[in-house]
Residue, then its C-alpha position, 0 to 999 in steps of 0.5 A: x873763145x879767149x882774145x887774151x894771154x898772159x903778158x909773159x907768155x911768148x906768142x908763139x903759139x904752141x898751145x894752139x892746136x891745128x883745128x883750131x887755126x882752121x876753125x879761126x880760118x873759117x870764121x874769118x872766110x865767113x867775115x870776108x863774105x857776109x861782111x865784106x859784101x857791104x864794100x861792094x854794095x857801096x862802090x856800086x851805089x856810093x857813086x851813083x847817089x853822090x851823083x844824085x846829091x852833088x850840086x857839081x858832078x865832078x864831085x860825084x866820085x868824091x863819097x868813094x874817095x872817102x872810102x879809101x882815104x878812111x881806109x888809108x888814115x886808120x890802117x895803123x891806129x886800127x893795127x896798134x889797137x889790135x896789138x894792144x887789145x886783141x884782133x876781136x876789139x879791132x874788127x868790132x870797131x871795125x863793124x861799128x864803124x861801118x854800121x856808123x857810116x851807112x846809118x850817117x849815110x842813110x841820114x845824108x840821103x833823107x836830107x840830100x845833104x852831099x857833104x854829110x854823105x862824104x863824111x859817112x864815106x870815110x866811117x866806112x874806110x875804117x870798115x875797110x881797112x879792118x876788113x884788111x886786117x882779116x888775111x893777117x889774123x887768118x896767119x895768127x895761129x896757124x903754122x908757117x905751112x898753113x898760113x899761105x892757104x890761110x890768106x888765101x882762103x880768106x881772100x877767096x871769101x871775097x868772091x862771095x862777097x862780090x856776089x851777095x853785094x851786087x844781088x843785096x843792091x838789086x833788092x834793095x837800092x829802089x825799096x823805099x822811096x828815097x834811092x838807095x836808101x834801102x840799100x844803106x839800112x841792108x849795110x847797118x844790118x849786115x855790121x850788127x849781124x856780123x859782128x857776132x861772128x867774132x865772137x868765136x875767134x880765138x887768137x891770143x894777144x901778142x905780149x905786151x911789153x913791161x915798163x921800160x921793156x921793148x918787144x921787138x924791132x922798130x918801124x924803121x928797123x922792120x921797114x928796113x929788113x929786106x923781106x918786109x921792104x920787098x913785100x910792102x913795095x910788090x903789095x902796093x904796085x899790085x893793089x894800085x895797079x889794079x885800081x889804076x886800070x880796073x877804075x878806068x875800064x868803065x869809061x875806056x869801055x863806053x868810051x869806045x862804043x860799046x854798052x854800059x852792061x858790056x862793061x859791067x860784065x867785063x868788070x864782073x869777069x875781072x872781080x872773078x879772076x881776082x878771087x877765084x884763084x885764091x882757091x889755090x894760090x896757097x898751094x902754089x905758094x907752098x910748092x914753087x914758093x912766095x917769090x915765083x908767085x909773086x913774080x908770076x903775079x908781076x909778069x902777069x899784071x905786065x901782060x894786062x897791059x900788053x894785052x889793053x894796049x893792042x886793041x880795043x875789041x871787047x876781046x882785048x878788054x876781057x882778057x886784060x881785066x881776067x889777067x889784071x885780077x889773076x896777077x893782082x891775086x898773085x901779087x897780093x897774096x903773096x906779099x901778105x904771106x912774105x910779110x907774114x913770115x918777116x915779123x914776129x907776132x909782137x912787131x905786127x902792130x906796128x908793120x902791119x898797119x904801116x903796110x896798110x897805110x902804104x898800100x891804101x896810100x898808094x890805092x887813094x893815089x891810082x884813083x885820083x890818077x885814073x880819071x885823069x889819065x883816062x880823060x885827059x891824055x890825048x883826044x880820045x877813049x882809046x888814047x886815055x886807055x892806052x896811057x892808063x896801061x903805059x902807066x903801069x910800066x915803071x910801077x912794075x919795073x920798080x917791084x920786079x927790079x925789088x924782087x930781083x933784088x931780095x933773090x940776091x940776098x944772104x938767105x937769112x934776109 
């Protein structure tokens, strides 16, 4: 169960034998299940009890805000502590954190203090932002062959997580007296619970460079290889666009008249299509290839919002927000796998957490946007809908016009 090796040993990993890549894959589905259920549970109650606690209610959303912005600011110190100290000092960081926020969430709700609330939202963007760092650990140890299934089996964990969350919340959101709190004590239990989990991961450490000895390219050198750029760009218009629309369908839907339990089953069968492929996007991977997979997932996330923009029946939202999960899962999976394979184990501290930076930048940036767009573009539901759909064009003319791009380079790009 090491989490180390010696500074002189290259990482390539040949001591590393097959079953235990698969056994280290496992652990971390379990970990994207059992953990990652917590992320549900608070963006279902996070807003609803910033709601409760919010002397202005344009402020109610702001404790979801937090989340992301963690996530965001801690992506690349969390990267370089798991380059120096091992994936597992990283991820129990990681559960420590998230147990932290919902105990100074739980605090917050004890003494209706909204402010406090916000700062426990940003201890769990540093869960979040470790709970990113899954899909790349699942690629450690394992061979250029199995890590497009290895990303994709761990991104399939999600799919149980956004059933447990939802039940977790039934159970426990009216349990005590006070809202919700019941929920934020089940959250502190699943962190110290799951974070046992890591104790059976065994992934060595990348080589730790001597003094005066640098491992590998720069930042700057990395970001300007074309396989990383490529990757990082489609990861980021794939995860922003998702959360443009998928944060707006709520509102668009209410917004035209139908029922708020409508619009919860339609974000439920968009959160199944986002996970349920995982099943064999690896395979897919494997056969036709990282690019056509993620230029499928752009085409498919382009449909979307062909499909948002020809009408507002319950139809059009529930084909719209099925394609949106399929094209985001192809999109994303397969820009992790792309930046898998374009860096070296001793560089993946450092791209690693920049990819994260920018891909949660760019998240932070479409959840600020879609409110407005919704709300303020033309005088009704349908008119914010629409321009939140028209938003995604020149996103995704950029990733398809990089992708393009990159098929034009010299093989060794």
């Amino acid at each position: 169960m090491s989490d180390s090796q010696p500074a002189s040993q290259p990482d390539t990993h040949p001591h590393i034998l097959p079953h235990v890549a698969r056994r280290n894959v496992y652990i971390l589905v379990a970990a994207q299940a059992f953990l990652g259920a917590q992320m549900s549970m608070i963006f279902i109650i996070a807003g609803l009890a910033g709601q409760s606690l919010a002397s202005n209610l344009c402020f109610a959303t702001l404790p979801i805000t937090a989340v992301v912005l963690g996530s965001m600011l801690s992506a690349t110190p969390l990267s370089w502590i798991m380059q120096r100290f091992g994936r597992r000092v990283g991820f129990w960081i990681g559960t420590s954190a998230g147990a932290v926020g919902a105990s100074i969430g739980a605090i917050a709700l004890l003494q209706q203090n909204f402010w406090l609330f916000v700062v426990g939202g940003l201890f769990t963007g540093l869960y979040q932002s470790s709970q990113g760092f899954f899909r790349f650990a699942a690629t450690d140890t394992a061979d250029d062959a199995f890590k497009p299934k290895a990303i994709s089996w761990v991104m399939a964990g999600g799919l149980a997580s956004a059933i447990i969350g939802p039940q977790l919340v039934k159970a426990t959101s009216q349990a005590m007296v006070v809202p919700f709190l019941g929920s934020y004590l089940a959250v502190i239990a699943i962190n110290l619970i799951g974070s046992g989990l890591f104790l059976f991961l065994k992934i060595p450490k990348p080589p730790v460079a001597k003094h005066g000895e640098h491992l590998g390219r720069s930042t700057m050198a990395l970001l300007r290889t074309p396989r990383v750029a490529v990757a990082i760009i489609v990861a980021m218009v794939s995860y922003a666009l998702m959360n443009l629309v998928m944060t707006s369908t709520p509102l668009a839907v209410v917004g035209c008249g139908f029922e708020q339990n409508m619009a919860a089953d339609i974000v439920s069968a968009h959160v199944l299509a986002m996970f349920v492929p995982s099943f064999f996007t690896g395979t897919l991977i494997a056969r036709f290839g990282v690019q056509k997979i993620m230029a499928a997932g752009l085409i498919i996330l382009g449909l979307a919002g062909i499909v948002g923009m020809a009408g507002v029946n319950v139809e059009n939202f529930f084909v719209a927000l099925v394609l949106l999960g399929i094209g985001w899962n192809f999109g994303f999976i397969g820009a992790t796998a792309m930046l898998a394979s374009a860096h070296e184990p001793s560089e993946r501290g450092r791209i690693q957490g920049v990819n994260d930076l920018l891909v949660f930048g760019g998240v932070t940036v479409a959840s600020l946007a879609s409110g407005g767009l919704m709300n303020c573009s033309g005088g009704s539901a349908q008119d914010g809908w629409n321009a939140v759909n028209l938003a995604m064009i020149p996103f995704l003319t950029l990733a398809g016009a990089a992708l393009i791009w990159l098929w034009m380079q010299p093989k060794e790009a």
